[in-house]
C-alpha positions as CSV (number, residue, x, y, z in Angstrom):
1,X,0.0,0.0,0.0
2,X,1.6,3.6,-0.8
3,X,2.0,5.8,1.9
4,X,2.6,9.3,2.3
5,X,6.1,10.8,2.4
6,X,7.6,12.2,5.0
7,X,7.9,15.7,3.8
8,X,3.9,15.6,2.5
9,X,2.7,14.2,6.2
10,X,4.4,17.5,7.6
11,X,2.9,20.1,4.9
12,X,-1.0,18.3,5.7
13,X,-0.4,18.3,9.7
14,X,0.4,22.0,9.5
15,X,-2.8,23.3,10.7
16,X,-3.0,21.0,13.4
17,X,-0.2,22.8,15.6
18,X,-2.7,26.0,14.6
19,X,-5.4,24.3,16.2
20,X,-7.3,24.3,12.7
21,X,-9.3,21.2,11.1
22,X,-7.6,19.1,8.6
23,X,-10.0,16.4,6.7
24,X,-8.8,15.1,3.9
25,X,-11.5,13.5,2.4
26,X,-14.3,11.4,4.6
27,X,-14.6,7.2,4.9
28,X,-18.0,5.6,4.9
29,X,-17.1,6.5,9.1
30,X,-16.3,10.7,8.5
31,X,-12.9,11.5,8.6
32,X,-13.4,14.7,10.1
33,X,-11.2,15.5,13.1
34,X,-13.3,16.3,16.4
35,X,-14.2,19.6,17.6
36,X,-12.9,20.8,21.0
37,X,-15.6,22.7,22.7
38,X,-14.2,26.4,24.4
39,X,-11.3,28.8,24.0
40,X,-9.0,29.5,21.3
41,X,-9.3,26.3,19.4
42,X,-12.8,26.4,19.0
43,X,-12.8,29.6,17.8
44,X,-9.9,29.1,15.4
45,X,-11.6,26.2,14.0
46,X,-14.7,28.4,13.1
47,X,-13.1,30.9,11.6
48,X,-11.1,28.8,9.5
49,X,-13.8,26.8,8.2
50,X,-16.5,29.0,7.7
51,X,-19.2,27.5,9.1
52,X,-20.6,28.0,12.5
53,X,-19.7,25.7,15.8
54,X,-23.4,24.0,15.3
55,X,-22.9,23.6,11.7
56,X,-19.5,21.9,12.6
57,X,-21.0,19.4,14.9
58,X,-24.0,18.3,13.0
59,X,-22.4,18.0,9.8
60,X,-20.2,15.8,12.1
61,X,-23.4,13.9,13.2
62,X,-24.7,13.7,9.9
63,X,-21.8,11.7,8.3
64,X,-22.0,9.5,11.5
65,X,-25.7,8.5,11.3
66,X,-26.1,8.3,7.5
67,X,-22.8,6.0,7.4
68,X,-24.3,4.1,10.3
69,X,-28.0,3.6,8.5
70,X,-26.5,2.9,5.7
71,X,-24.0,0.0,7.0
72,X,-27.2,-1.6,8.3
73,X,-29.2,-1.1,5.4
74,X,-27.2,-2.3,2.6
75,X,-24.2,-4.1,4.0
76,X,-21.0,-5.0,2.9
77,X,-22.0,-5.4,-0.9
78,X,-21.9,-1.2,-1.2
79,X,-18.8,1.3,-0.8
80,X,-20.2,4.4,0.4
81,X,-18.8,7.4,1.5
82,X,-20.9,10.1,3.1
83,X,-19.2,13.9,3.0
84,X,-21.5,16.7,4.6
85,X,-20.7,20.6,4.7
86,X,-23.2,22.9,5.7
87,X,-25.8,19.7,5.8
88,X,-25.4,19.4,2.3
89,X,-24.2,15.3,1.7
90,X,-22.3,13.8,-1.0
91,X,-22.5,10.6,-1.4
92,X,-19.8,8.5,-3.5
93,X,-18.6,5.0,-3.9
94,X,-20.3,2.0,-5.4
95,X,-22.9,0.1,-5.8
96,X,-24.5,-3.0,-7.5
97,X,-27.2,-1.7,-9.0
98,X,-29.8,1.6,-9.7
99,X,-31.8,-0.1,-6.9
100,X,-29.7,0.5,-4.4
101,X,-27.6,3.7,-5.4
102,X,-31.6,5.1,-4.7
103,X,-31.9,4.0,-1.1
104,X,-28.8,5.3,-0.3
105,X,-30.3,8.5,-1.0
106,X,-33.2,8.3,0.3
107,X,-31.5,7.0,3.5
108,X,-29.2,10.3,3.6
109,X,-32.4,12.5,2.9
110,X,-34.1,10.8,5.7
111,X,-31.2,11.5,8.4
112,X,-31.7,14.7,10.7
113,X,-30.6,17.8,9.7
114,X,-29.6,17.3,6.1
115,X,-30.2,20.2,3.5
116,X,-29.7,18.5,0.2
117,X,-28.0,15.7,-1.7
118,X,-25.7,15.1,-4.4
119,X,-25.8,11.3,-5.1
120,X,-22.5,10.4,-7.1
121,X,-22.3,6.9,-6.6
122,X,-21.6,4.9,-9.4
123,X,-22.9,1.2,-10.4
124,X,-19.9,-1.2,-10.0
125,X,-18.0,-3.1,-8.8
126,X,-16.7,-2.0,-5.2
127,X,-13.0,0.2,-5.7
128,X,-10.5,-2.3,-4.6
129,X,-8.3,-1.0,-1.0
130,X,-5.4,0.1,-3.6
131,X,-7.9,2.6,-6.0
132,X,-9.1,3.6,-2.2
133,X,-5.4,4.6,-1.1
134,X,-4.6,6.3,-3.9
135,X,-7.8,8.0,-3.3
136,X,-6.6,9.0,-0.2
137,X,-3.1,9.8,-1.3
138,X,-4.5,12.3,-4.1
139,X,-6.7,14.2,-1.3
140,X,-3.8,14.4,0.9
141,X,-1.8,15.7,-2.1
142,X,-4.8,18.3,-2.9
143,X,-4.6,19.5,0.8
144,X,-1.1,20.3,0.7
145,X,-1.4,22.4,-2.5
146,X,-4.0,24.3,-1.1
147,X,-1.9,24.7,1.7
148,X,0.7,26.0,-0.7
149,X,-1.0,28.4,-2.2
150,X,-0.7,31.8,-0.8
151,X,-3.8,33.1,-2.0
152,X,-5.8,30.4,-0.4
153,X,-7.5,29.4,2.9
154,X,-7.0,25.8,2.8
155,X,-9.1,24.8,5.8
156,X,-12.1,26.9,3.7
157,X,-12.4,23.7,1.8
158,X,-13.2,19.8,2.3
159,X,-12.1,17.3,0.2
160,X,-12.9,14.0,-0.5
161,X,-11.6,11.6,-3.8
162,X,-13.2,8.9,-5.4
163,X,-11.4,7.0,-8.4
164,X,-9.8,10.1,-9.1
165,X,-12.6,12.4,-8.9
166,X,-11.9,15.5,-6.7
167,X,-14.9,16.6,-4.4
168,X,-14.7,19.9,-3.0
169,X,-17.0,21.7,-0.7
170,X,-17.0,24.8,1.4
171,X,-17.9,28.3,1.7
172,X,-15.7,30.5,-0.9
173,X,-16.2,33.4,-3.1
174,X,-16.2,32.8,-6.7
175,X,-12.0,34.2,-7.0
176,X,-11.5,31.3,-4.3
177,X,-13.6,28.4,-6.3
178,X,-11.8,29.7,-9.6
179,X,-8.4,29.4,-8.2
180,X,-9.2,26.1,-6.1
181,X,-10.3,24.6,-9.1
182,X,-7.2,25.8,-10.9
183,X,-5.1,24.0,-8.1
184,X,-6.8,21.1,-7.9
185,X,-6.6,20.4,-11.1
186,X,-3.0,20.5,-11.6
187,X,-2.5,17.9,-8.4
188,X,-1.1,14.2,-9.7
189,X,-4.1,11.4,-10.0
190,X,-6.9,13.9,-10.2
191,X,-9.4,13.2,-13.3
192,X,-11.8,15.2,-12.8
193,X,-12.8,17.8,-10.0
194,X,-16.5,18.5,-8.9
195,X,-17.3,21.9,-7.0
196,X,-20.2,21.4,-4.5
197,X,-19.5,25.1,-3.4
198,X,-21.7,28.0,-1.5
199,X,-20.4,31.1,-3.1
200,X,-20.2,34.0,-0.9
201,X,-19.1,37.7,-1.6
202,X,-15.9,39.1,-0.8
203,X,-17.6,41.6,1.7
204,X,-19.1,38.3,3.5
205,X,-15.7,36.9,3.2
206,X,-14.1,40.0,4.9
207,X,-17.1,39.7,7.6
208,X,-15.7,36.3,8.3
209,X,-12.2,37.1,8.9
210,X,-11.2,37.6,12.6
211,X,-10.2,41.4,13.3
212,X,-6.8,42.1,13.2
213,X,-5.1,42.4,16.6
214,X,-2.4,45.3,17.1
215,X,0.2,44.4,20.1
216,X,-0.3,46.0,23.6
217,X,2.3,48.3,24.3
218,X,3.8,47.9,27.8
């Protein structure tokens, strides 16, 4: 199984010592780190992501209980994924047939709190634990050239890869999707990218951004 290098692991674990959220892409079980509840971590992670501390936590939820319901429903013979931001889902992987790639949905409709659903999931055979890796690989690879570029907030977007197909959500301003987009698409092992994105303005975008603190002078 490939494994990420040295160097890459350091660029994507960047944020951490920030205290910001780094998911790089989300498993049938959401790969999303925790939230800490109170003080400066909380608050970093808001601001970095854009959406509020509830929105955080029940997209959180949602992944949980619609990858739980799902596992029950349909099995092992399905590979499902389950990505929410801002209770919108995305659901990718495989599945046998039309049948099924329809209860899933209706399954992720049916869990609390979610807004809407994209339903990408393709009719096939399941994605063997290599194509997965290299899934995973290729987010981590699009994490760290969002991290890269200066112009960007990184932690504004999620990510998530299936058989090469870049998923990216958040809350950006149009400049922000054009230039993720332009990013993305350059990254090794990425076919394709798909932009489930709410565009905000860039006065919202300024509104967002924490004030800037001036040093107390002693």
């Amino acid at each position: 199984m490939n494994v990420l290098s040295t160097s890459l692991f350091q660029r994507l674990t960047r944020p951490l010592a920030l205290g910001l959220t780094l998911a790089v892409g989300a498993t049938t079980l959401t790969g999303c780190l925790p939230l800490v509840a109170g003080g400066a971590l909380m608050s970093g992670l808001v601001v970095a992501d854009r959406r509020t501390s509830g929105a955080q936590l029940e997209d959180q939820g949602i992944e949980l209980r619609a990858a739980a319901r799902l596992r029950e429903s349909l099995g092992e013979q399905v590979h499902i994924n389950v990505t929410s931001y801002n209770r919108q889902v995305i659901l990718t992987g495989e599945v046998p047939n039309a049948q099924d790639k329809a209860k899933a949905q209706d399954i992720a409709k049916g869990v609390d709190n979610v807004a809407s659903t994209l339903n990408e999931l393709a009719i096939m055979v399941n994605s063997t634990l290599t194509e997965r890796s290299n899934d995973l690989i290729t987010s981590g690879r699009i994490k760290a050239s969002l991290l890269d570029a200066k112009d960007l907030f990184a932690n504004a977007f999620k990510v998530t890869t299936e058989r090469g197909v870049a998923y990216i959500m958040g809350r950006v301003t149009a400049r922000e999707a054009k230039r993720a987009t332009e990013v993305i698409s350059s990254v090794p092992g990425v076919k394709k990218v798909v932009r489930v994105l709410e565009i905000i303005s860039e006065e919202e975008l300024a509104r967002l951004q924490p004030p800037v603190q001036t040093p107390s002078k002693n």
